[in-house]
C-alpha positions as CSV (number, residue, x, y, z in Angstrom):
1,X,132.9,180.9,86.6
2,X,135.8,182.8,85.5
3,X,136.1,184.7,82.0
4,X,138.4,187.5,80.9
5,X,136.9,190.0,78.4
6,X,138.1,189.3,75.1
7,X,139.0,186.1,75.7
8,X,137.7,182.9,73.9
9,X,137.9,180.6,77.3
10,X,135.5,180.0,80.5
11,X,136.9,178.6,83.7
12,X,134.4,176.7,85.7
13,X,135.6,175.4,89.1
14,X,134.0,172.8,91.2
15,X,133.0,174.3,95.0
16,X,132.3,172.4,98.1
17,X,128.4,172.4,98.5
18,X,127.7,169.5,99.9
19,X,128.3,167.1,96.6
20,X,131.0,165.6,95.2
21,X,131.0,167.9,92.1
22,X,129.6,171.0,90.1
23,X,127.0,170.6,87.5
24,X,126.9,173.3,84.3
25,X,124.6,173.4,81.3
26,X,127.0,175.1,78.7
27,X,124.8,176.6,75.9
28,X,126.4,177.7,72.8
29,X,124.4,179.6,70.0
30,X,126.2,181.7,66.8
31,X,125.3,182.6,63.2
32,X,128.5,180.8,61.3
33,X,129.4,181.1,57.2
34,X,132.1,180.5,55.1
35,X,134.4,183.4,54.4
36,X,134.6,185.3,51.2
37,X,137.7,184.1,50.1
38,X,137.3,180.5,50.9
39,X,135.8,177.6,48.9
40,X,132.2,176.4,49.8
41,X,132.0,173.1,52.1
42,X,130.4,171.7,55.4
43,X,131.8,173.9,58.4
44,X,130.9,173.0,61.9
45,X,132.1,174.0,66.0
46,X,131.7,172.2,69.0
47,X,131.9,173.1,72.3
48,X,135.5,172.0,74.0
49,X,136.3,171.2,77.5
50,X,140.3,171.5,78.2
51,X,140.8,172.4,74.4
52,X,139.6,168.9,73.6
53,X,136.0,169.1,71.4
54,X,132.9,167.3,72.7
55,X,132.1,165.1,70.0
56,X,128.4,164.8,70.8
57,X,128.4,168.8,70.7
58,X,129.5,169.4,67.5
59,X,127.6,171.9,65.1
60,X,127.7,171.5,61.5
61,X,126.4,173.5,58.5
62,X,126.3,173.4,54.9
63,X,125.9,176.8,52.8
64,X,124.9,176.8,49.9
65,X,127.1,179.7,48.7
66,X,130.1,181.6,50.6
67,X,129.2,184.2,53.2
68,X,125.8,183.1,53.6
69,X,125.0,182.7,57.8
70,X,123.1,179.8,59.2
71,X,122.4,178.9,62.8
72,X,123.7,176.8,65.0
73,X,123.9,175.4,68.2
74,X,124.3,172.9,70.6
75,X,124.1,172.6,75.3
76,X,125.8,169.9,77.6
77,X,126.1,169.3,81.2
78,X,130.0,169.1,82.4
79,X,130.2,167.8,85.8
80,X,133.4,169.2,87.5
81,X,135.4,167.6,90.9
82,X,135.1,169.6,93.9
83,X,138.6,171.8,94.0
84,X,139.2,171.1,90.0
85,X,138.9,173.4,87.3
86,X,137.8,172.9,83.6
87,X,138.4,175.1,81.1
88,X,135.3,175.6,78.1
89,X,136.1,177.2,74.4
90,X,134.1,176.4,71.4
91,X,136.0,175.3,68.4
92,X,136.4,175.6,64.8
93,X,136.6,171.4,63.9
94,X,135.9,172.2,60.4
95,X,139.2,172.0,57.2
96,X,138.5,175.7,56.5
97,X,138.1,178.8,58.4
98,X,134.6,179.9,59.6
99,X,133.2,183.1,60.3
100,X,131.3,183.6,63.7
């Protein structure tokens, strides 16, 4: 696993152990709202692998007003190739901005 501090992205590369790939659990958990200045609405995330979201990740919430936090979260497995590389980011898939 590779990760740069201050950065939003996870490498995960696939080593020769015997297998034909890797297996990860990815586990994402965050307090998310809608910010201040924004109109109230379903916002959601889901976890991405090579920028492009998991659909069967995806985290939605519903506030009832703006800047109020709920939970969410969501965990899959991503199987990577021996010698590739996948990159892993959590993304806003929401219309409007959230706040993590």
């Amino acid at each position: 696993m590779i990760h740069r501090e201050g950065s939003g992205l996870v490498g995960l590369r696939g080593l020769p152990n015997g297998q034909y790939r890797a297996r990860f659990l990815v586990e994402f958990g965050a307090n998310i709202a809608v910010p201040t200045d924004e109109t109230v609405g379903p916002i959601s995330l889901a976890i991405a692998i090579n920028g492009e979201p998991v659909v069967t990740s995806n985290m939605i919430s519903t506030p009832a007003a703006v800047d109020q936090y709920n939970n969410v979260s969501a965990s899959l497995y991503i199987d990577v190739p021996i010698g590739c590389c996948s990159q892993i980011s959590v993304e806003n898939t929401s219309t409007i901005p959230v706040s993590v």
